[in-house]
C-alpha positions as CSV (number, residue, x, y, z in Angstrom):
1,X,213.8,145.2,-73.4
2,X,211.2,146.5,-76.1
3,X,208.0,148.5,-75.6
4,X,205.2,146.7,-74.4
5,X,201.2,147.5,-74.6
6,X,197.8,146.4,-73.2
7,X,194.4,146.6,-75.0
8,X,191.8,145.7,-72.7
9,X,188.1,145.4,-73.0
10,X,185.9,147.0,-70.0
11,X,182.7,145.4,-69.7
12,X,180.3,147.7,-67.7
13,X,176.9,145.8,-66.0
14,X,174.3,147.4,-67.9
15,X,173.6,150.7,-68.0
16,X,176.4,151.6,-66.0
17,X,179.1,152.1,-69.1
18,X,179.5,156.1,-67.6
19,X,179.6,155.5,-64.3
20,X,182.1,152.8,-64.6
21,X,183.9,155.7,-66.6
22,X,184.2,158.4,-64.3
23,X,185.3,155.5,-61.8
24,X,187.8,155.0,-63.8
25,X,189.4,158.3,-63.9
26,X,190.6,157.8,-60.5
27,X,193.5,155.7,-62.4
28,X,195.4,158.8,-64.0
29,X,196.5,160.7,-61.1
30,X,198.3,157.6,-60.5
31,X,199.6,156.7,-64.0
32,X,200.6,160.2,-64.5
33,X,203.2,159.6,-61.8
34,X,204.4,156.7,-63.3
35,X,207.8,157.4,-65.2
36,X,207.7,154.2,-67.7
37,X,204.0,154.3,-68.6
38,X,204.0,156.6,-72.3
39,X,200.1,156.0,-73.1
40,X,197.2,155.3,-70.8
41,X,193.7,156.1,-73.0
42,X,190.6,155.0,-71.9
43,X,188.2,154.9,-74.5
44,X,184.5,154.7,-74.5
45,X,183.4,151.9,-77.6
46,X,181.2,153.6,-80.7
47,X,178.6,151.1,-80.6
48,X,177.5,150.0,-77.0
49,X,177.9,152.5,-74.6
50,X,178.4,149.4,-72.0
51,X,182.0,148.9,-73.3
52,X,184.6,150.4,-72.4
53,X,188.7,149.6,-74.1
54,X,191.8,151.0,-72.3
55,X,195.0,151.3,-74.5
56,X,198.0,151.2,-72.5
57,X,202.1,151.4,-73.5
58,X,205.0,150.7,-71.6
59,X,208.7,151.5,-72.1
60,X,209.2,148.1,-71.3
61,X,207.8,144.9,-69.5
62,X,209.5,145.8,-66.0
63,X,207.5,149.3,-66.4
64,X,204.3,147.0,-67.0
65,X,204.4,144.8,-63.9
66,X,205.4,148.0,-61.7
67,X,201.9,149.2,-62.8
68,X,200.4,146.3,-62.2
69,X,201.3,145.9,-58.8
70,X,201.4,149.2,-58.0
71,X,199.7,149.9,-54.0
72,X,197.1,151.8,-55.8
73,X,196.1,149.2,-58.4
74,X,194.4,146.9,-56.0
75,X,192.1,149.2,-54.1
76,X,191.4,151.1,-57.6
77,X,190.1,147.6,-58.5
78,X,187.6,147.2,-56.0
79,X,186.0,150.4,-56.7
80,X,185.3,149.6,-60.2
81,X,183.4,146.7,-59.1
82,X,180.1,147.5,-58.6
83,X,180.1,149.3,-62.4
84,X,181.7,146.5,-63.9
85,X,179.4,143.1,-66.0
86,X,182.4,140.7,-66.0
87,X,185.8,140.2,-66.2
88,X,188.1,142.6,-68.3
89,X,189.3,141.0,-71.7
90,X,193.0,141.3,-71.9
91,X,195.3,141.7,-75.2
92,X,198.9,141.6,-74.7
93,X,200.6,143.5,-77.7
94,X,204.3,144.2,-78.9
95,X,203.9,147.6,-81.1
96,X,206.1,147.2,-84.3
97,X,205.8,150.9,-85.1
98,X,203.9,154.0,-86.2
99,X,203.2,157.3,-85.4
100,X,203.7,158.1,-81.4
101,X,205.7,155.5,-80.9
């Protein structure tokens, strides 16, 4: 199986881009533990401080849907819900190559 990756687009209810932030932070305790997960960046958007993006690789798609249904990955969820203005935009990606990789 080939690397796999995730861009996804956060959408914080206004005014709440920082707070859904630090909520999100909780997440990389987790991840950290998790042996085929490579890159897990949360990133705050230049423009509107009420988007958030989270750039994720995977050595491969079996290391993708253990993160997914991780135990922790549902509860985590939940708590982002009060910080969060819709549902997260998800872009499922095959990296080709580059630097990091």
């Amino acid at each position: 199986m080939s690397t796999v990756a995730l861009l996804a687009k956060l959408p914080a209810a206004e005014g709440k881009g920082a707070e859904l932030a630090e909520a999100f932070k909780a997440a990389f305790e987790h991840v950290n533990k998790e042996a085929g997960t490579r890159m897990y960046v949360l990133h705050a958007d230049a423009t509107n401080a009420d988007i958030l993006w989270i750039y994720e690789i995977y050595e491969n798609q079996d290391a993708m849907n253990a993160h997914m249904t991780a135990d922790w990955f549902g509860p985590f969820s939940q708590t982002l819900a009060p910080f969060m203005g819709g549902r997260p935009e998800m872009f499922f990606l095959t990296p080709l190559g580059g630097k990091g990789l």
